[in-house]
Structure formats: structure tokens, C-alpha cells
C-alpha beads as a LAMMPS data file, in Angstrom:
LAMMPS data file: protein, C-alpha beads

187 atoms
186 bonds

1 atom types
1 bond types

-500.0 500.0 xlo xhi
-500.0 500.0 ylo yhi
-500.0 500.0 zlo zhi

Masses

1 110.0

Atoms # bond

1 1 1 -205.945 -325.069 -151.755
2 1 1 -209.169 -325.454 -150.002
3 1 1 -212.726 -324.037 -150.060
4 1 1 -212.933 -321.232 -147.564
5 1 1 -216.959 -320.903 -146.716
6 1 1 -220.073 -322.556 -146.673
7 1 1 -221.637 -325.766 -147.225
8 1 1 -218.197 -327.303 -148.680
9 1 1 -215.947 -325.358 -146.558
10 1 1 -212.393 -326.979 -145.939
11 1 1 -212.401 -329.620 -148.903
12 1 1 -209.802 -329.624 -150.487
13 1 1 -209.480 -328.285 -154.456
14 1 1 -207.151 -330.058 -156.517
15 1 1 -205.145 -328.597 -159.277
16 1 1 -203.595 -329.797 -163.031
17 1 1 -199.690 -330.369 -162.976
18 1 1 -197.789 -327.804 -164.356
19 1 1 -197.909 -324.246 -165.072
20 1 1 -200.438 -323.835 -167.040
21 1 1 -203.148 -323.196 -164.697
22 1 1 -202.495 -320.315 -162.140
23 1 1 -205.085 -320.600 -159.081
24 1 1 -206.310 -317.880 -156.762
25 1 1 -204.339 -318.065 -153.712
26 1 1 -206.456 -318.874 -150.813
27 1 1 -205.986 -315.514 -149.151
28 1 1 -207.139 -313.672 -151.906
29 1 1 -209.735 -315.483 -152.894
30 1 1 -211.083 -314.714 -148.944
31 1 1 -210.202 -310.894 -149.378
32 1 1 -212.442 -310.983 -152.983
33 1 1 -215.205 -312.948 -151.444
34 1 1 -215.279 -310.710 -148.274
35 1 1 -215.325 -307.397 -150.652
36 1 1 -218.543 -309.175 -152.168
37 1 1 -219.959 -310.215 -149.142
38 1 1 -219.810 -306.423 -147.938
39 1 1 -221.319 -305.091 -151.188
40 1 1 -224.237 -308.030 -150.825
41 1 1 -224.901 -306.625 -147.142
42 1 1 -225.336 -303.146 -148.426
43 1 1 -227.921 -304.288 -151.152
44 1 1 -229.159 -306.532 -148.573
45 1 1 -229.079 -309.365 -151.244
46 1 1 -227.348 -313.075 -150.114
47 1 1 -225.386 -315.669 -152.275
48 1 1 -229.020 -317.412 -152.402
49 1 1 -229.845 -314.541 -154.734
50 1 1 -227.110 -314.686 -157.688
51 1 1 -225.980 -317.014 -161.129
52 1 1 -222.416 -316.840 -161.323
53 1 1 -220.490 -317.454 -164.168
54 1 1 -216.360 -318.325 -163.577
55 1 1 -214.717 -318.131 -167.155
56 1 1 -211.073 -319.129 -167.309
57 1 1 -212.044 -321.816 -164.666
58 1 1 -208.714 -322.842 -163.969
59 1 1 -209.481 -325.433 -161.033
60 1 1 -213.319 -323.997 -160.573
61 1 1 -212.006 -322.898 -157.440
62 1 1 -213.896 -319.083 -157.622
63 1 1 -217.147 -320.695 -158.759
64 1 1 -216.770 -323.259 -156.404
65 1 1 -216.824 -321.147 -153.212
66 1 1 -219.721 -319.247 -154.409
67 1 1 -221.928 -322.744 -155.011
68 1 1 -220.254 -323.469 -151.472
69 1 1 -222.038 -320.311 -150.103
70 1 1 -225.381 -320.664 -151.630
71 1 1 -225.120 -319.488 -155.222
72 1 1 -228.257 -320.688 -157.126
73 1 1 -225.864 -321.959 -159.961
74 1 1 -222.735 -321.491 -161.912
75 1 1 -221.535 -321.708 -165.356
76 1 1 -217.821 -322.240 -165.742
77 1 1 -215.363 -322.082 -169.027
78 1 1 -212.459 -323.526 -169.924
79 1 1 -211.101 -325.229 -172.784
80 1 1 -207.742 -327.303 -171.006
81 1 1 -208.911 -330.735 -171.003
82 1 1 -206.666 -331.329 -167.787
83 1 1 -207.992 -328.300 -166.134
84 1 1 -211.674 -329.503 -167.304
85 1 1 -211.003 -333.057 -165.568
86 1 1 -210.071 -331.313 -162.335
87 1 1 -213.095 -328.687 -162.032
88 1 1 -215.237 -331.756 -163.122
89 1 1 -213.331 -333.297 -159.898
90 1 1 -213.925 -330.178 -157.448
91 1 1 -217.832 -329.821 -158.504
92 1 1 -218.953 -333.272 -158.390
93 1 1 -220.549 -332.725 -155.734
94 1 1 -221.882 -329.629 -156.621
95 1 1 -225.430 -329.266 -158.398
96 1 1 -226.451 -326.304 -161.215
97 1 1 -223.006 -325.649 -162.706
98 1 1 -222.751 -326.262 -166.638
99 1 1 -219.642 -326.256 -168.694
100 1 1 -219.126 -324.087 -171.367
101 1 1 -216.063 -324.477 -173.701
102 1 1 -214.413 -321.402 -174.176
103 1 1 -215.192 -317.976 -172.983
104 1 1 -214.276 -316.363 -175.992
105 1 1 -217.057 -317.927 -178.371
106 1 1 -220.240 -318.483 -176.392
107 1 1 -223.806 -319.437 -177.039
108 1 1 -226.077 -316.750 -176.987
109 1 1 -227.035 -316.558 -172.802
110 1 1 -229.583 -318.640 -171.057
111 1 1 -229.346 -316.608 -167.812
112 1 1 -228.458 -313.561 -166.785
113 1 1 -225.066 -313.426 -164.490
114 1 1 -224.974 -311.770 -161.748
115 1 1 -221.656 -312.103 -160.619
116 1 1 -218.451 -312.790 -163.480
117 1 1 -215.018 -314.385 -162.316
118 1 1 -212.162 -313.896 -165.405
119 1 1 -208.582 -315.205 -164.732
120 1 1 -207.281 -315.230 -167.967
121 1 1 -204.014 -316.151 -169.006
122 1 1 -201.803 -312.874 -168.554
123 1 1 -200.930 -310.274 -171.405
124 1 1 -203.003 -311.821 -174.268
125 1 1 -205.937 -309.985 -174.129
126 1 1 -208.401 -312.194 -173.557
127 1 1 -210.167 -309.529 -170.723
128 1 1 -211.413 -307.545 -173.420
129 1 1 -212.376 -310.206 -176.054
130 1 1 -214.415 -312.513 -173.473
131 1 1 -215.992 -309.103 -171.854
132 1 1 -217.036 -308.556 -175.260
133 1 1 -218.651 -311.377 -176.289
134 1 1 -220.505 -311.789 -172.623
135 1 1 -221.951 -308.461 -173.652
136 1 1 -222.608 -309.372 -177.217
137 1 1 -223.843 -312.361 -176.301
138 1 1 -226.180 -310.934 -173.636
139 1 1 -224.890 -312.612 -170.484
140 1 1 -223.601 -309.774 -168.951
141 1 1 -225.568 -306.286 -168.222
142 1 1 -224.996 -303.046 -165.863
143 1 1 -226.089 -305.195 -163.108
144 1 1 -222.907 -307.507 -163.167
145 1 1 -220.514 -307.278 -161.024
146 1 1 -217.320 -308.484 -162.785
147 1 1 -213.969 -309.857 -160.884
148 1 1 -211.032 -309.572 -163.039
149 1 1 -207.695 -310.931 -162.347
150 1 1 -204.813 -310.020 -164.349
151 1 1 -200.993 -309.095 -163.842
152 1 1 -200.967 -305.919 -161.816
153 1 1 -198.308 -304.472 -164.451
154 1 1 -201.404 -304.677 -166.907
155 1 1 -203.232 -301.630 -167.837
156 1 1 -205.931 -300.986 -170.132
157 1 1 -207.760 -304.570 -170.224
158 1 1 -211.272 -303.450 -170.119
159 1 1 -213.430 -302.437 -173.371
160 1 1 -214.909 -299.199 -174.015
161 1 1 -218.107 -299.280 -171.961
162 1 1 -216.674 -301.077 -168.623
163 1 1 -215.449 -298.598 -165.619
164 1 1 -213.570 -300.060 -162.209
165 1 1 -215.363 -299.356 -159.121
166 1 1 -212.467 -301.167 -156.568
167 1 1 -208.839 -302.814 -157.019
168 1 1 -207.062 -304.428 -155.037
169 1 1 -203.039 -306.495 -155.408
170 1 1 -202.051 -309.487 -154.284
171 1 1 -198.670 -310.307 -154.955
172 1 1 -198.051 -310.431 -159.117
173 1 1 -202.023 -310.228 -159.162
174 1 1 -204.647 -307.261 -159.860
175 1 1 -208.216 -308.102 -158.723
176 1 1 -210.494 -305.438 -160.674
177 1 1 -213.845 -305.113 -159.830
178 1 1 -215.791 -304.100 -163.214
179 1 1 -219.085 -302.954 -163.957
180 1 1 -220.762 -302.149 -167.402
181 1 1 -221.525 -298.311 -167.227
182 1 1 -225.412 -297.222 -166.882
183 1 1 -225.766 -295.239 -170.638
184 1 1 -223.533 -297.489 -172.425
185 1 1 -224.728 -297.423 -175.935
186 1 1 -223.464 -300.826 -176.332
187 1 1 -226.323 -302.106 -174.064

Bonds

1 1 1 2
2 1 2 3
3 1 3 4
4 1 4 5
5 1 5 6
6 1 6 7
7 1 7 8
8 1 8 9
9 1 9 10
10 1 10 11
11 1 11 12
12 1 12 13
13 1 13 14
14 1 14 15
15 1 15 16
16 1 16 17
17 1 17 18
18 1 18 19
19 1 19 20
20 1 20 21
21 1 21 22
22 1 22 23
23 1 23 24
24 1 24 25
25 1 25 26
26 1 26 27
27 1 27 28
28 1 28 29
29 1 29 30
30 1 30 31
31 1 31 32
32 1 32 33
33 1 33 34
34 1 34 35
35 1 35 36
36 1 36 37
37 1 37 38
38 1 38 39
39 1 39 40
40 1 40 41
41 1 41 42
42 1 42 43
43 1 43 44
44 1 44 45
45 1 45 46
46 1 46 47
47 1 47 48
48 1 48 49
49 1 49 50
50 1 50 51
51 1 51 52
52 1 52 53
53 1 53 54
54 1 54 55
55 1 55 56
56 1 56 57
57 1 57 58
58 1 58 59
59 1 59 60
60 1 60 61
61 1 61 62
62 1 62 63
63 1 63 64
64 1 64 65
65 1 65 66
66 1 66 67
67 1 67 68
68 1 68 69
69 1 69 70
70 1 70 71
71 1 71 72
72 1 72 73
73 1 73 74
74 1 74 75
75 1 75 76
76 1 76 77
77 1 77 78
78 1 78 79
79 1 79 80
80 1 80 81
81 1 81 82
82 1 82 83
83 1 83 84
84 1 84 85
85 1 85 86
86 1 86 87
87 1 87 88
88 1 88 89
89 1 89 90
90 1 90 91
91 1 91 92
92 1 92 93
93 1 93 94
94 1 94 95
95 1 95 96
96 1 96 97
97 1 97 98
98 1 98 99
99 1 99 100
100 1 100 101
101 1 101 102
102 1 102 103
103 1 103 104
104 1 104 105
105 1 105 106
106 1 106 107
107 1 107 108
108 1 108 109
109 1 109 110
110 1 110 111
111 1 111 112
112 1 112 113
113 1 113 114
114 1 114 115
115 1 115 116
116 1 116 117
117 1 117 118
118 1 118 119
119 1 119 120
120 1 120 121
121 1 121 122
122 1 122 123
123 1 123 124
124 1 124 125
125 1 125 126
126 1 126 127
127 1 127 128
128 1 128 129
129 1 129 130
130 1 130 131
131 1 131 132
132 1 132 133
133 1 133 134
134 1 134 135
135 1 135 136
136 1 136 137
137 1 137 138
138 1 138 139
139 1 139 140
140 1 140 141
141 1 141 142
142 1 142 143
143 1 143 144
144 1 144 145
145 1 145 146
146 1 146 147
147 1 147 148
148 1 148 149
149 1 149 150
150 1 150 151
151 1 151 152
152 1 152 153
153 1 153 154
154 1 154 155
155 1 155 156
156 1 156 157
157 1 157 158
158 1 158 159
159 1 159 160
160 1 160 161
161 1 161 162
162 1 162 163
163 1 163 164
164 1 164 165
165 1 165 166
166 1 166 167
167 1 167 168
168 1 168 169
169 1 169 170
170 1 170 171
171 1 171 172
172 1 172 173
173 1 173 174
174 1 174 175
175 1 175 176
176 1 176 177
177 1 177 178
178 1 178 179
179 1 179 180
180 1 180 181
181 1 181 182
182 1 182 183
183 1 183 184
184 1 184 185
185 1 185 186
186 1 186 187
């Protein structure tokens, strides 16, 4: 695995042994970012412009290709302490990211994201309860664009309140693009 774009491109990501982690395949980590670069050219808006926040970090390889291509900073979570070693590995050379423990009991937010990676392990519904306590917790608004991966034999991951504007499969993956609905009474 590699970074695909920008100011790191080609370096290499490295990974935990063993199953436990399940990285974005290089392809479609290139067909998500070039479905956000397309949406960024239509609100004429750059990488420059956005706080990203990659939850389920897994390697940090998602949140490292947008600090790659200019994201002002990044907030990753994940609670695998071999998992943590590597994305502490992958990012050392990259400035703004903080580490938060576990996506599923946050701090109340600092920042407002712009721009949410989730790769959650499969079929334990961890979608929902992390979407739920980014909203609860204020990190997330209508504004966020939200990149969900999950088994594409999963259906009805999302909380009340959250709508899919694009999906797209990738082998046993679903990438969801999510967005908070305007007149949520939950915001």
C-alpha cells in the first residue's frame, strides 16, 4: 500500500500483522478520493479548505492521503495498540493530526469536520453508534461529508437523520457517502 497524491505521494503505508486490520485497497481509496475531488471542484473548495477526521484508523491510510493533499489537519481513532503504533509510523511525518482513542466515546469536539472516514469492523454496528456520538458530541453537522465503508451485504447502518447521496462497491466493500439531512431535529 502506498499514498496515491500529494505532498507524500508514493511512500509507502505499512500495516499490523494479521487480520485484524482491513485496509482500503489502493484502487479504491483513488476512486473515493477522485469522487471527493469532483464534489470539491463543484463547490470550488480545495483540500487546503477541510479538518478531516478518519475513525477506525486502521493504518491512517484515508487520513493520510488527505494530509498528503493539503488537508489543514486530521484527527484519527483507534483503540488497537498495534494498529496505533503503525498510523503513529505512517504520520510521523505528518503535522496537525491528533489521536483520539475510540470513536465510540469521544470528547465533546474541538473542530468542526468537514470530511468523516469510518471503516469499522463489519456487522457490529459500530456505523450507527460512532455516527451518533459524532453528532452528539458535535463534531459532525449537515455540512459533513461522511465516507462509510462497510460489507456491501450490509444494509441499514446509518441512524435516523443520515441519508446516502452516492455508493459505490469494491469487491466485499460498500463505500457510502453520508450526509446529515438539512431539518434533522437531532441537529
Amino acid at each position: 500500500m502506498r499514498i496515491i497524491s500529494g505532498k507524500f505521494k508514493n511512500k509507502n503505508i505499512i500495516a499490523p500483522e494479521g487480520l485484524n486490520t482491513r485496509p482500503t485497497s489502493d484502487k479504491a481509496r483513488q476512486a473515493i478520493f477522485n469522487i471527493l475531488d469532483s464534489l470539491f471542484i463543484k463547490e470550488q473548495k480545495n483540500w487546503t479548505d477541510f479538518i478531516v477526521f478518519d475513525a477506525f484508523a486502521g493504518t491512517g491510510a484515508m487520513g493520510m492521503e488527505a494530509i498528503s493533499r493539503g488537508a489543514k489537519k486530521l484527527y484519527y481513532a483507534e483503540n488497537n495498540l498495534e494498529a496505533i503504533k503503525c498510523i503513529q509510523k505512517n504520520l510521523s511525518a505528518c503535522e496537525n493530526t491528533t489521536h483520539l482513542h475510540d470513536a465510540t466515546h469521544l470528547p465533546p469536539a474541538t473542530d468542526h469536520i468537514d470530511i468523516l472516514f469510518m471503516d469499522p469492523p463489519y456487522k457490529k454496528g459500530l456505523v450507527t453508534l460512532s455516527l451518533t456520538e459524532l453528532l452528539q458530541k458535535k463534531w459532525i453537522n449537515t455540512t459533513t461529508i461522511c465516507v462509510i465503508e462497510t460489507e456491501k451485504s450490509e444494509h441499514d447502518f446509518l441512524p435516523d437523520g443520515f441519508g446516502i447521496f452516492n455508493e459505490r462497491t469494491y469487491g466485499i466493500a460498500k463505500v457510502s457517502f453520508v450526509k446529515l439531512i438539512e431539518n434533522n431535529p437531532t441537529n
